[in-house]
Legacy VTK file of the C-alpha trace (Angstrom):
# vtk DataFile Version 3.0
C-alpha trace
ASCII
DATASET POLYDATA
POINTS 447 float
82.811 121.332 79.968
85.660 120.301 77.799
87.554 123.278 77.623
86.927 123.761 81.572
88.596 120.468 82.383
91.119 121.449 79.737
91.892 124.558 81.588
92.227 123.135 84.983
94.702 120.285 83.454
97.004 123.051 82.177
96.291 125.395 85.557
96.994 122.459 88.114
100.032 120.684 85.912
101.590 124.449 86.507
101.292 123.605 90.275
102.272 119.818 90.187
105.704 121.383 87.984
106.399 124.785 89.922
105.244 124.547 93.400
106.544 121.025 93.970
108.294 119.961 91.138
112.401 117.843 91.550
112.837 115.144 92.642
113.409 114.729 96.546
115.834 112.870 98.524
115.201 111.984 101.944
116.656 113.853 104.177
118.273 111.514 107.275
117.037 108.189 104.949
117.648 105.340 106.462
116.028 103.545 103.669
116.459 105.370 100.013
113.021 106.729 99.874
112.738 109.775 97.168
109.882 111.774 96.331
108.124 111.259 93.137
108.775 114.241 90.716
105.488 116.468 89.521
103.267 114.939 92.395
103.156 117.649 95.119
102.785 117.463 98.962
99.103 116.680 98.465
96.767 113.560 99.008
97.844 110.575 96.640
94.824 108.123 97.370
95.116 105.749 94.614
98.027 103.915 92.677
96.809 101.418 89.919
98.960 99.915 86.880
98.259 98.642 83.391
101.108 97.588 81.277
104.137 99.512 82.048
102.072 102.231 82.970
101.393 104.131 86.513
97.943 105.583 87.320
98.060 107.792 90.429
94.715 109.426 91.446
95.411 112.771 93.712
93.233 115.297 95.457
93.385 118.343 97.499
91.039 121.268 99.111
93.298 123.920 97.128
91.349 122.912 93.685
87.962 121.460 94.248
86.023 120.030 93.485
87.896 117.916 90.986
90.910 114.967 91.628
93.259 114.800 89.419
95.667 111.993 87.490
98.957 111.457 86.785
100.882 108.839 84.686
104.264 107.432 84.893
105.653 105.584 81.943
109.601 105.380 83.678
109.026 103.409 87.007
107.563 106.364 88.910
110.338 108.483 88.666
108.503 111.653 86.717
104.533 111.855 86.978
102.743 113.978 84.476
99.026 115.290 84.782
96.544 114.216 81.715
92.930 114.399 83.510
90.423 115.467 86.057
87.541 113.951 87.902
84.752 115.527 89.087
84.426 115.173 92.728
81.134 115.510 94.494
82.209 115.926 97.943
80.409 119.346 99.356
78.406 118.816 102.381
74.969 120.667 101.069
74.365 123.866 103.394
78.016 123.909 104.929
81.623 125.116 104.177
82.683 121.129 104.958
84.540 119.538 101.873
85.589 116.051 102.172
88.795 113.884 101.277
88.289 111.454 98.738
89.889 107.926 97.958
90.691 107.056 94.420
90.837 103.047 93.379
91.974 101.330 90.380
90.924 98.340 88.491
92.667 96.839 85.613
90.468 94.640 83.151
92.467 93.958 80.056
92.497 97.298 77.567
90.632 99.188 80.397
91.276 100.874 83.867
88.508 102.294 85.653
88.426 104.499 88.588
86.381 104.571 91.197
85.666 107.723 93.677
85.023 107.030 97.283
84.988 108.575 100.359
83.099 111.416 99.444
79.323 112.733 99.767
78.472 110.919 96.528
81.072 108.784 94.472
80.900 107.729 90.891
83.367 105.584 88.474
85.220 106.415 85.083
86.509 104.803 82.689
89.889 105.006 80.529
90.502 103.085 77.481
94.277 104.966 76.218
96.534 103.812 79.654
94.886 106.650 81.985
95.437 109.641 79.422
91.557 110.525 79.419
88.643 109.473 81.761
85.102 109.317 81.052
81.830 107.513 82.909
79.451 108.584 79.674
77.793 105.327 78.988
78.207 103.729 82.459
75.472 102.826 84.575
74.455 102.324 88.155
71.727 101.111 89.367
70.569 101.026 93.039
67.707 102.113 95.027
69.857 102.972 97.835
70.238 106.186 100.077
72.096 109.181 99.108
76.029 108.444 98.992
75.884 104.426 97.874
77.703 104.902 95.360
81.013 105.898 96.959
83.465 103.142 95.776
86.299 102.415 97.760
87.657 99.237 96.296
87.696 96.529 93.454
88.099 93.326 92.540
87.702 90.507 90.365
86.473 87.222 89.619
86.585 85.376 85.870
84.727 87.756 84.329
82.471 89.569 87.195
83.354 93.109 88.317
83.257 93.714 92.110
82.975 97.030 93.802
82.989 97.592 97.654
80.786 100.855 98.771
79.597 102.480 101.247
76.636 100.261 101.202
77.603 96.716 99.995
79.139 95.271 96.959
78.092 95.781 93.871
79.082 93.914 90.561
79.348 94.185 86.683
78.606 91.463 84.802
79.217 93.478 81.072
82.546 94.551 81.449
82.007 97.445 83.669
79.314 99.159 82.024
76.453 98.577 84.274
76.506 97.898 88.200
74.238 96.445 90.241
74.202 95.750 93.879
74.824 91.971 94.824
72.469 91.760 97.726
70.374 94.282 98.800
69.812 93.195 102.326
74.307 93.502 102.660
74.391 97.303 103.127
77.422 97.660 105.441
80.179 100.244 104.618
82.827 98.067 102.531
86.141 99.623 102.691
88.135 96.865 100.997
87.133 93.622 99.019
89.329 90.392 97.992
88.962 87.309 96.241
90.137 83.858 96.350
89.109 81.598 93.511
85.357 81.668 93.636
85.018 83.106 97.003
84.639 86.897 97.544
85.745 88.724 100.368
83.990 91.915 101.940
86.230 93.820 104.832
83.765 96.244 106.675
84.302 99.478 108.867
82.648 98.319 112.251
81.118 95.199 111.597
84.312 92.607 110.805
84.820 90.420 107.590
81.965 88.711 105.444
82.428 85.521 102.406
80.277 84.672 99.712
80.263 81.395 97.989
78.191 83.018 95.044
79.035 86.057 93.333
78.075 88.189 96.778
73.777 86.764 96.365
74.520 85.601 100.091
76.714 86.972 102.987
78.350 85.122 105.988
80.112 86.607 108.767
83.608 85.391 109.524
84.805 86.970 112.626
86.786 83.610 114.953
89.773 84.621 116.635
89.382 88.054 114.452
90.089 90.795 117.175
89.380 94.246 115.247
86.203 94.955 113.351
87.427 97.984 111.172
89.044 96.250 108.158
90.814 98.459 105.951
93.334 96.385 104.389
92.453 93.085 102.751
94.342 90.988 100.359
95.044 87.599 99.231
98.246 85.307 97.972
97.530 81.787 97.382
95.284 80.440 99.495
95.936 82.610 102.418
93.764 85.708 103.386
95.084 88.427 104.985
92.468 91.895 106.915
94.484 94.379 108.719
92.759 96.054 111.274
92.489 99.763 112.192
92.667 100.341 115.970
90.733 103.161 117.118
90.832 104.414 120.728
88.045 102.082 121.644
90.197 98.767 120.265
91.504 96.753 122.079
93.951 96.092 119.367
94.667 96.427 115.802
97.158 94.821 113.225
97.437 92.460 110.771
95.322 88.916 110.603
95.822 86.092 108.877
93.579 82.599 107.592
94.541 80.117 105.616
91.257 78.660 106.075
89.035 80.815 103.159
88.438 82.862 106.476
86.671 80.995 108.854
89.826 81.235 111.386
91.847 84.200 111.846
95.650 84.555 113.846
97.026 87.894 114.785
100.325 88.654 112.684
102.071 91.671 114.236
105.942 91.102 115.545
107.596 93.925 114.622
104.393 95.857 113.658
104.527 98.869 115.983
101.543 101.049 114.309
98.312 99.251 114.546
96.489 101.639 112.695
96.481 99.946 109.558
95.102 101.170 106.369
95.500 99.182 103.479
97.501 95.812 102.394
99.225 94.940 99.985
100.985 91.866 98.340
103.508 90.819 95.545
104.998 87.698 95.218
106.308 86.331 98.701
106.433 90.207 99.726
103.780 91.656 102.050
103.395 95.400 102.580
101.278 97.419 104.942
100.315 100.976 105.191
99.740 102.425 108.482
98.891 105.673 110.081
102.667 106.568 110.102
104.925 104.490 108.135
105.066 101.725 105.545
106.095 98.325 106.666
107.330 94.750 104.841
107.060 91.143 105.130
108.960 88.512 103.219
107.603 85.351 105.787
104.039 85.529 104.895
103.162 88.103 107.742
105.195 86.211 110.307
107.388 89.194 111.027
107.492 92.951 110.167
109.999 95.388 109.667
109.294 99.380 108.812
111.264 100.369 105.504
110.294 104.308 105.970
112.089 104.859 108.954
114.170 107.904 109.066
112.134 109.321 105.779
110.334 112.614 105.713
107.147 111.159 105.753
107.327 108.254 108.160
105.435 109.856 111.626
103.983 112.925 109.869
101.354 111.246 107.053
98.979 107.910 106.424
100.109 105.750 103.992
97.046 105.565 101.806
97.740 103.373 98.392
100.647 101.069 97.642
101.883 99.381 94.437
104.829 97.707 93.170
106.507 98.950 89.585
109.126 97.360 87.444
111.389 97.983 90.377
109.993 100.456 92.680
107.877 100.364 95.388
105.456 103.181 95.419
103.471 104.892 98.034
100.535 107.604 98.449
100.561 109.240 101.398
98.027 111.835 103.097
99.458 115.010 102.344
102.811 114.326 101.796
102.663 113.178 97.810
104.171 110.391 96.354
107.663 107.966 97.151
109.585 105.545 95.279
111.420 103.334 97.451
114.218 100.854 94.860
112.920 97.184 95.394
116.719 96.469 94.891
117.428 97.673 98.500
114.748 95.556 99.791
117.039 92.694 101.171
119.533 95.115 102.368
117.904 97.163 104.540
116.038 94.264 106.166
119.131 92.036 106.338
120.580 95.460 108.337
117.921 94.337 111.956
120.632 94.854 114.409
118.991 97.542 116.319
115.583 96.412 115.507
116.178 92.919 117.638
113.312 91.284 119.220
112.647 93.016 122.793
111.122 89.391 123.898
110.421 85.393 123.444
108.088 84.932 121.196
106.506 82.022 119.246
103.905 82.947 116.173
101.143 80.874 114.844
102.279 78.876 111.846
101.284 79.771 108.091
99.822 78.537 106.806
97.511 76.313 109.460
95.647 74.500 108.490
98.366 72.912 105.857
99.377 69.954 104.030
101.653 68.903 103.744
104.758 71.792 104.868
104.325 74.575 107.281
106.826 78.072 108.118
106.770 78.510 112.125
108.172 81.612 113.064
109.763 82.369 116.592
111.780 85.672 118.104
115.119 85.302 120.395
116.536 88.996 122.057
119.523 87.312 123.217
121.395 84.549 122.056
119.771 80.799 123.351
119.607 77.458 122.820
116.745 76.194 120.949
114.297 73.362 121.488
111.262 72.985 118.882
109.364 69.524 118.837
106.407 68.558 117.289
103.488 65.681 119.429
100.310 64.200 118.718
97.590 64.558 120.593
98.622 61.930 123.282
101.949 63.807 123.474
104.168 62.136 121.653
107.380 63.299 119.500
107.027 63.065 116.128
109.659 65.849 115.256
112.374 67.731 116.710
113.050 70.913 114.233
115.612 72.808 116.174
118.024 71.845 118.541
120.907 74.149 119.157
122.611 77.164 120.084
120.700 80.510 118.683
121.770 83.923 117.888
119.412 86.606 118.410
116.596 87.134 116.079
113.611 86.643 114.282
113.836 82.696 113.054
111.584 80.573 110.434
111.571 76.967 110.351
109.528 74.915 107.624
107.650 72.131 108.856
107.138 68.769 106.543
104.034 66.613 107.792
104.532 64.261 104.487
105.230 61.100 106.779
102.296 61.642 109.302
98.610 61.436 109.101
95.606 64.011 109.232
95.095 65.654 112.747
95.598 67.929 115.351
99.135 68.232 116.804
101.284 70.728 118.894
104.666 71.818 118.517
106.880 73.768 121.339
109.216 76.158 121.883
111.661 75.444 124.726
114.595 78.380 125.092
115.728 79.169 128.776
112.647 79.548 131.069
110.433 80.349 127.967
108.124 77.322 127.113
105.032 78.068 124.854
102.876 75.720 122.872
100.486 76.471 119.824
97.914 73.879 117.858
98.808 73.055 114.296
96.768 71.048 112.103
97.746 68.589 109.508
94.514 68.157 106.643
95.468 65.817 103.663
LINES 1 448
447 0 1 2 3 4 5 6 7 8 9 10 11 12 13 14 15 16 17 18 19 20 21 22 23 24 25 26 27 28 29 30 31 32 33 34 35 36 37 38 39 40 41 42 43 44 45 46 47 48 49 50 51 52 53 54 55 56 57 58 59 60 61 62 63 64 65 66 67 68 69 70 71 72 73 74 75 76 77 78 79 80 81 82 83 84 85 86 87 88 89 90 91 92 93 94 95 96 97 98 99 100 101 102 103 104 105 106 107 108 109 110 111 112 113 114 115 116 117 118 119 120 121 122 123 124 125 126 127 128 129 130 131 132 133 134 135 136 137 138 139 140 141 142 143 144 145 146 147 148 149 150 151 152 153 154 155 156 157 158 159 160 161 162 163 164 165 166 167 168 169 170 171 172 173 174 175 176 177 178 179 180 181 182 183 184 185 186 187 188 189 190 191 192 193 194 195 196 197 198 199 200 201 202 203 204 205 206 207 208 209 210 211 212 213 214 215 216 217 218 219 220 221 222 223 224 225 226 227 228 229 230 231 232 233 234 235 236 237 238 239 240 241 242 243 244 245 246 247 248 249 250 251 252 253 254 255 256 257 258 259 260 261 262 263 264 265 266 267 268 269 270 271 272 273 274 275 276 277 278 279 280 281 282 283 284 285 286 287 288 289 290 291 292 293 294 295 296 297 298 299 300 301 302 303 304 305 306 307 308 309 310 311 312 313 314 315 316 317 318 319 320 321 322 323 324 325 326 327 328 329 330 331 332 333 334 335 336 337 338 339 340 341 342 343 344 345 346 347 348 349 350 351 352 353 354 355 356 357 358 359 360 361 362 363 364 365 366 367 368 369 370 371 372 373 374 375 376 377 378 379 380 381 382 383 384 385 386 387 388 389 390 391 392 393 394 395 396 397 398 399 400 401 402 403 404 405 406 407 408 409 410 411 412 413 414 415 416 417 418 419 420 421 422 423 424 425 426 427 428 429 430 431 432 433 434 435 436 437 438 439 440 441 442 443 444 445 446
């Protein structure tokens, strides 16, 4: 087995250097996207880091049934294969081979990767920065039907392991070398999983978003004002959760959510979000990114507004964006078919400082962020012309207690911070007045 997986290292890192190997620029970039050097056009499911090191987990029909990694140690620019994973994903009787995602989880000296997606998953483990893989020594132990253990997500809290599958969450309380499932009765296909503090997070495919208080023992269903059921993106900054939503033709809508409120209240996020198909979050810092069906989109007001940084690139409209992660200072993507992208985190700013033809096509006024809050709060607004601006704050009984904007406009996506130090704990409204546009939103003020 050894020298087989040693073979097909040295056969496929032939194809990763030959068949696809520069370096690509863009072709008609409006951002600077290029493509990562000795990752083909194939399936790049997976990104995970440790240290200064990349971990890219990659897959296609042409090799089966084994996916493959790559490492980066210069900021994504040149990927070089050092392992294989053995892929069960044959459909028994048929001719039907299935994709496969690839997830990452960092935990101090070790990385482990788990396989999802496909007709039975498993999860390795690499101790020398993603050079070798092995799942010798690592147990799992359910009594569950045949596929459970397809991973498709980690996370972690203090020193518990948490892995979302096709049938629950299961967790490691030894460092990763034995799994078991949290709650037996919580079999729902968990695509992503998230945690703030002590509280874990479970986004489902079909049946919404679930929190447990305890190390995933007990499940409860958080689904208020939460509008699509298919989570496949979930993340958390802060105190703030956010799910995006994949709309299928049956969905009414799709997007990105947010709740500051450990999930018990959710608020659509999505001006400037065009693609509603979204597959995975992703946060660092005060930046928010999303991967959609067709391109790769960024945040810097906590979700208020959205702006897509692939436009114009090779990939944008032709492949899913499947994994995201930030380097030293690169933003890197997986796509579905289309290999890897670096994208410089140095042209962030620029490019979404350069909105003149991307200006709001209406009024708008967004929930604010975080809500509830204490004691300062962004509210975010959109003007397609030029206007003069009215925003006041009232209490219940409607009276002012703040005027925040009061003046002539250009057009635009606008944030305003809110500062509720002087008043008391409540329920208040604030308003936007521009024109004939009036709208009102709740706001609540818990010290």
């Amino acid at each position: 087995m050894k020298y087989i997986k040693l073979f097909l290292v040295l056969f496929f890192s032939l194809y990763f250097t030959t068949a696809f190997g520069g370096d690509k620029k863009a072709l008609n970039n409006k951002y600077n996207w290029t493509q990562c050097s000795g990752i083909p056009n194939i399936r790049v499911s997976g990104i995970g880091k440790i240290g200064n090191t990349l971990i890219a987990g990659a897959f296609t029909s042409l090799y089966l049934p084994y996916a493959y990694i790559a490492i980066s140690t210069d900021d994504g620019v040149n990927w070089t294969l050092t392992d294989s994973l053995y892929v069960y994903n044959h459909q028994p009787g048929t001719t039907l081979w299935f994709n496969c995602w690839i997830s990452f989880l960092t935990n101090g000296t070790k990385i482990f990767a788990g396989i999802g997606d496909a007709i039975k998953g498993d999860i390795y483990l690499s101790t020398d920065n993603g050079f070798s893989w092995s799942h010798n020594g690592i147990t799992w132990n359910e009594n569950r039907p045949f596929a459970s253990e397809d991973i498709n997500s980690f996370t972690q809290i203090g020193s518990n392991l948490f892995a979302g599958t096709n049938y629950g969450v299961f967790v490691s309380k030894d460092n990763g070398q034995s799994w078991n499932s949290t709650d037996t009765s919580f079999s729902y296909q968990v695509m992503r999983i998230a945690a703030i503090g002590t509280n874990l997070f479970a986004g489902t495919t079909g049946n919404g978003i679930f929190r447990s208080k305890d190390n995933g023992v007990s499940w409860d269903s958080l689904d208020n004002g939460l509008t699509n059921t298919h989570i496949y993106g979930l993340t958390a900054t802060g105190t703030s959760l956010y799910a995006g939503g994949f709309q299928f033709p049956r969905d009414s809508t799709g997007g990105v959510f947010i709740s500051s409120d450990y999930g018990e209240n959710w608020n659509i996020i999505d001006t400037g979000l065009t693609d509603h198909k979204v597959n995975l979050l992703y946060t660092d810092g005060s930046n928010l990114y999303a991967g959609t069906n067709n391109s790769v989109y960024v945040s810097t007001n906590y979700g208020q507004s959205w702006i897509n940084i692939s436009s114009g690139s090779p990939f944008d409209s032709n492949a899913a964006i499947i994994s995201i992660t930030v380097a030293d200072s690169s933003l890197i993507v997986g796509t579905n078919g289309y290999g890897a992208w670096r994208f410089p985190l140095s042209q962030l700013v620029t490019g979404i400082n350069d909105r003149t033809s991307q200006l709001p096509s209406s009024f708008s006024l967004q929930q604010n962020y975080p809500n509830p809050f204490n004691p300062t709060t962004v509210i975010c607004y959109s003007l397609p012309v030029s206007s003069y601006v009215s925003l006041n704050v009232y209490d219940v009984l409607g009276r002012e207690v703040g005027t925040l904007v009061n003046e002539e406009q250009n057009a635009g996506t606008h944030n305003v911070t809110f500062n509720a130090g002087n008043l008391t704990s409540g329920v208040y409204y604030y308003r936007l007045t521009t024109g004939n546009f009036v709208d009102t939103k709740k706001l609540m003020l818990i010290k």
